[in-house]
N, C-alpha and C positions, 0 to 999 in steps of 0.2 A: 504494500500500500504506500502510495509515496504521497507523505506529507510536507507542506512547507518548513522550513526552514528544520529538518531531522537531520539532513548534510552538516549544517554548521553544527546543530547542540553535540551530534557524537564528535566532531571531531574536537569540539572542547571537553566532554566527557571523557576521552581516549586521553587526551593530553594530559588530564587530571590524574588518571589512573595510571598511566607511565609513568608520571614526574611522585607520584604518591603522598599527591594535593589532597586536602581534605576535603571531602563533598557534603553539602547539608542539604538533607532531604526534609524540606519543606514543605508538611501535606495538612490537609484537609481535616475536621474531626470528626467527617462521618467516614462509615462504611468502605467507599469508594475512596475516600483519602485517608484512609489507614491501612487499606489492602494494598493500594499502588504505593505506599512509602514501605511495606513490608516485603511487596514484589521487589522492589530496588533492593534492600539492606539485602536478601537474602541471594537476587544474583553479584552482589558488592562482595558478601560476604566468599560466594564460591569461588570469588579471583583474589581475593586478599587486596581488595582498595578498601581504602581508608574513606569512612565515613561517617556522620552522625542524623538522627533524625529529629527532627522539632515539629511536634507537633502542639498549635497555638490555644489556649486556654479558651474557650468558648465564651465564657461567660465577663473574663479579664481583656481579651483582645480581639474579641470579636471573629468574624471571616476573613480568612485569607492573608497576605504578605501584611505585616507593621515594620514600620521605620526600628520601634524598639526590639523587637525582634531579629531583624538582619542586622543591627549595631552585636547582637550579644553574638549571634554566628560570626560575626567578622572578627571579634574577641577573641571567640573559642579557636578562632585559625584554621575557619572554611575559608576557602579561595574561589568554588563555585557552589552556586543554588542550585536546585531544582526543585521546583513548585509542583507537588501533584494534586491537581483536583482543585487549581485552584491559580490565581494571579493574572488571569488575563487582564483584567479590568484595574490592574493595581497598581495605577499610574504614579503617584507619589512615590508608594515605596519599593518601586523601579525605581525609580530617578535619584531617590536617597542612595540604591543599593550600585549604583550607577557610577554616582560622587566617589562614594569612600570604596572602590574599585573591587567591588564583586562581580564576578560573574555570572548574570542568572536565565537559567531555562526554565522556562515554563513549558508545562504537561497539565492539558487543561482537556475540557472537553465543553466546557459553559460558551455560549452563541458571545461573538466578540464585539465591538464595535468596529467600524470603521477605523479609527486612528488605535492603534496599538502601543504600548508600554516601551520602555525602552530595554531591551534585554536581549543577549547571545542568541535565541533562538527562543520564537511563540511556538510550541508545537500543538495545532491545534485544529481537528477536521469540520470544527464549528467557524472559524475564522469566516470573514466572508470574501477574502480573496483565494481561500481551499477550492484547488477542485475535488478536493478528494468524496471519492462515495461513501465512507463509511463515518458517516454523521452520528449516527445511533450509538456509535461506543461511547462506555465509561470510560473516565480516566485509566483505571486500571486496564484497561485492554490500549488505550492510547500507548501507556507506559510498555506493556508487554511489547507494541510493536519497534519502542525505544531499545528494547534490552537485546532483543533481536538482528536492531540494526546496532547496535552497542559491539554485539558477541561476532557479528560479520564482521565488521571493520579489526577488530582483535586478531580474527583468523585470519586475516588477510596480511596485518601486520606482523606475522606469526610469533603473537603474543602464547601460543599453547606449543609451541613448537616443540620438539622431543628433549632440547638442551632446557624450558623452564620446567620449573616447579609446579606452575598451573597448568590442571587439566580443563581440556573446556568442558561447561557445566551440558550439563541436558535441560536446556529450556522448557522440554513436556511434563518439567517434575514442579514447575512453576507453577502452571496452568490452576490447580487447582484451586490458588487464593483470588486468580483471574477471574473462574466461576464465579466465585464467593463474592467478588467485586461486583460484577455485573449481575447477579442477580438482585443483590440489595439494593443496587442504585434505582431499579427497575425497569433502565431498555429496553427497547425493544428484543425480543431474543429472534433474532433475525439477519442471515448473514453472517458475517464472521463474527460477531454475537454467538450466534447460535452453535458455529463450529466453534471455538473456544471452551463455552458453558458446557457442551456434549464432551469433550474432550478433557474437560476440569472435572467433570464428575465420575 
């Protein structure tokens, strides 16, 4: 499935996990933004990058990216974002996260505006300059197609090659928290939906 701007985010993803940057997975606190920040940790975790997840107080800071929030990641000595389920519309603290030199991808699946945030890469099949057909996915099946184009770009750089340490993961043992994503969110199950959710269960 080829979405806008997937090209740039892996190849700042890639570069983060080469160089062994810290990633902050900045998700969501429903359903769909706890599954897609626990799809990441767990393919993070099978290549040995370095990362943390934040997920924002509901009731203290509300939905989505805050200024105060990417101030304590930049602290803690993340180098790049990634927003799941969530930061399309997060113009300010873009722009903040912008300034004091983070890096941020956003993995979203919410309908965009016209003018977009300022950040490495919106990956989003809601965008209204997406051609893409697969509108209907959660976040967490956005992300799954990240991790995929993630783990390509790996093989390619023969980041699993026989002289490293990492093996490359099996992507179908993911699946499962994919289902779980998408069905709570409640899309359509329809399409690669549906192959996904049938293949998670």
């Amino acid at each position: 499935a080829h979405l806008l701007d997937m090209e740039s985010g892996v190849d700042r993803i890639i570069r983060a996990i080469v160089a062994n940057e810290k990633i902050a997975i900045f998700g969501d606190y429903d359903v769909d933004g706890a599954t897609s920040s626990a799809l990441l940790a767990r393919f993070f975790n099978s290549i040995d990058a370095s990362y943390q997840i934040y997920i924002p107080d509901r009731h203290l800071e509300g939905y989505g990216p805050n200024i105060e929030a990417f101030e304590k990641l930049k602290n803690d000595g993340a180098s790049v974002i990634i927003t799941v389920d969530c930061g399309t519309t997060a113009f300010e603290p873009l722009s903040f996260a912008h300034d004091i030199g983070l890096d941020v991808i956003i993995v979203d699946h919410h309908i965009a505006e016209a003018n977009l945030p300022d950040a490495v890469a919106i990956i989003n099949p809601n965008r209204l300059d997406e051609e893409s057909r697969h509108t209907q996915l959660a976040a967490v099946g956005v992300c799954f197609l990240l991790i995929v184009a993630i783990n390509r770009a790996l093989r390619e750089a023969s980041f699993f090659s026989e002289s490293s340490s990492t093996q490359e993961p099996n992507l179908m043992d993911l699946l499962d928290i994919v289902a779980l994503g998408t069905v709570a969110d409640m899309v359509p199950l329809t399409g690669v939906n549906r192959a996904l959710v049938v293949q998670g269960l």
